[in-house]
N, C-alpha and C positions, 0 to 999 in steps of 0.2 A: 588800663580800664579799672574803674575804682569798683569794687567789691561792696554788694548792700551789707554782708555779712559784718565787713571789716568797721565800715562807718557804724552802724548798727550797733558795735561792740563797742564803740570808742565812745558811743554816747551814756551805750546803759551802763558801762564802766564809769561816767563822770558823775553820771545820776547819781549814784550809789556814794559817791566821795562824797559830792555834795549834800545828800541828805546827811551824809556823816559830819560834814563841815556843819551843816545847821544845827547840830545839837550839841557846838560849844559852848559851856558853861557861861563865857563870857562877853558880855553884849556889846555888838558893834565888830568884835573881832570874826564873827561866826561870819560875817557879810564882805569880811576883805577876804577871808577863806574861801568864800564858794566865787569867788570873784576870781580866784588865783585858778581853781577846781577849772571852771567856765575857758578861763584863758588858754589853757593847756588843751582844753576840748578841742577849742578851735584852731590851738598852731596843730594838732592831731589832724584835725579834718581838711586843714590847708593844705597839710604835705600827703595825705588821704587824694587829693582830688589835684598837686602841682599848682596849688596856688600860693603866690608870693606874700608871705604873710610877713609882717613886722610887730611888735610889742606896743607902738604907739597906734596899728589899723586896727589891731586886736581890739585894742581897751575901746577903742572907738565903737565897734561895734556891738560889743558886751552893754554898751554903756546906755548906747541907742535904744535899744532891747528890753533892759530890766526896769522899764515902767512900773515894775510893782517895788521901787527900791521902796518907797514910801511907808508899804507893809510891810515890807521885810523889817527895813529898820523898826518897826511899832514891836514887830515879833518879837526883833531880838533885843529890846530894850523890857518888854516884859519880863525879859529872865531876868531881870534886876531886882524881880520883886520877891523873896523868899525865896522859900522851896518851891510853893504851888507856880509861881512864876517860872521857875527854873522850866517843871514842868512843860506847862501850855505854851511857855514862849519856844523853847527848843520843839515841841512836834510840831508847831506852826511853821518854826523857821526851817526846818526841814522838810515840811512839808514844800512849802514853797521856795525851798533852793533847788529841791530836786527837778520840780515841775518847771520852773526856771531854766536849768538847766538844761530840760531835755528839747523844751522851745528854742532856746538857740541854737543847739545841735538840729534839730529839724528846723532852722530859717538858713541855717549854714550850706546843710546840705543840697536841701532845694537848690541855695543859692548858685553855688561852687558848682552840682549840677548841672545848671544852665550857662556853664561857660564864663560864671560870674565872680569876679576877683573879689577883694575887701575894700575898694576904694571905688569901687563904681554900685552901689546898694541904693536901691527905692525906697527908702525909710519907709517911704507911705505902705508899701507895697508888704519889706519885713516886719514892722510893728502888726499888720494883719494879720499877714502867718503866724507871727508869733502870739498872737493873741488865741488862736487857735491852736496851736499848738501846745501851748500855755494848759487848754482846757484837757486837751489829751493827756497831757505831762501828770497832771494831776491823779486823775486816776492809774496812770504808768506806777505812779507813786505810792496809792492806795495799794496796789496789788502786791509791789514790791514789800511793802512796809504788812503786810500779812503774810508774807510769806518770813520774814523776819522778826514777824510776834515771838517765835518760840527763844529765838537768840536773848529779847529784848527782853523776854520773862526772867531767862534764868543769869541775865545779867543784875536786873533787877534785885533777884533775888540774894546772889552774892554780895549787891552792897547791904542789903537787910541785914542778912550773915556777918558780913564786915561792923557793922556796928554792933552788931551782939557779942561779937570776939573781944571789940572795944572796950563794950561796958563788963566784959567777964560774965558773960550769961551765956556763952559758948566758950568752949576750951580750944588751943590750938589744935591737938587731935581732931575734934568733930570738925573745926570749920576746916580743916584740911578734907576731910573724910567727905564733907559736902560740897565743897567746892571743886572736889573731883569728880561724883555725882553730876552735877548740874553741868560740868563743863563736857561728861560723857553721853549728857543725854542731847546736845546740838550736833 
């Protein structure tokens, strides 16, 4: 008998890649990444629930699902554009790999759930849940992503420090001294 605890983990476990996959530098790669993140979710949840899963039902299914490739990619082509792009386009794309994510993991588990393999799926039936669950994911995301404000501050803040050590407006001493600081206070 499959464990809500165990699927549950396996999800909010990929969420968390995945957000991490969308906030690769480089566009277009951030989207084969959380595609790999997603894939692994689901041989997770197949062998979670004894269902016969393959690399080719997989991708089949991921693929059915990620309707919003369209935004995604607009995201992750944003980070093409400077810094500021780098920015907006990675919390976008992390925004929406996460909540992506966690929509398949909840159209999976329903699915597998009901007794249901990777080669027998109601497109019409997953693209709803997952639209729905898509909407959940998001805020799943929001809350995640506040709770990991303080990580992302004082990451932040070390590349700051990293370019001041650069230009010699901090000395190795201090940016060692702060960057021990910052990495004591998560």
């Amino acid at each position: 008998m499959v464990k809500v605890a165990e699927t549950d983990e396996i999800v909010q476990r990929h969420v968390l890649c995945s957000m991490g996959a969308g906030l690769m530098p480089v566009p277009l790669f951030d989207i084969a990444a959380v595609t790999v993140v997603q894939m692994d979710m689901l041989k997770q949840l197949a062998e979670a629930y004894d269902v016969d899963y393959s690399g080719s039902s997989g991708k089949g299914f991921v693929s059915a699902l990620t309707g919003s490739t369209v935004a995604r990619i607009g995201a992750s082509l944003v980070k093409a554009v400077s810094v500021v792009g780098t920015v907006i386009g990675g919390i976008s794309m992390s925004v929406l790999s996460g909540a992506s994510t966690y929509a398949i993991g909840q159209v999976a588990i329903t699915h597998f759930g009901s007794a249901g393999g990777l080669k027998d799926v109601d497109l019409d039936w997953a693209r709803r849940v997952d639209g729905e669950a898509f909407e959940k994911g998001k805020k799943l995301v929001a809350d995640l992503e506040a709770k990991r404000k303080p990580a992302r501050d004082a990451y932040e803040s070390l590349e700051k420090l990293g370019r001041l050590k650069e230009q010699g407006v901090v000395t190795e001493e201090e940016f060692e001294a702060q960057k021990r600081r910052l990495l004591d206070s998560l």
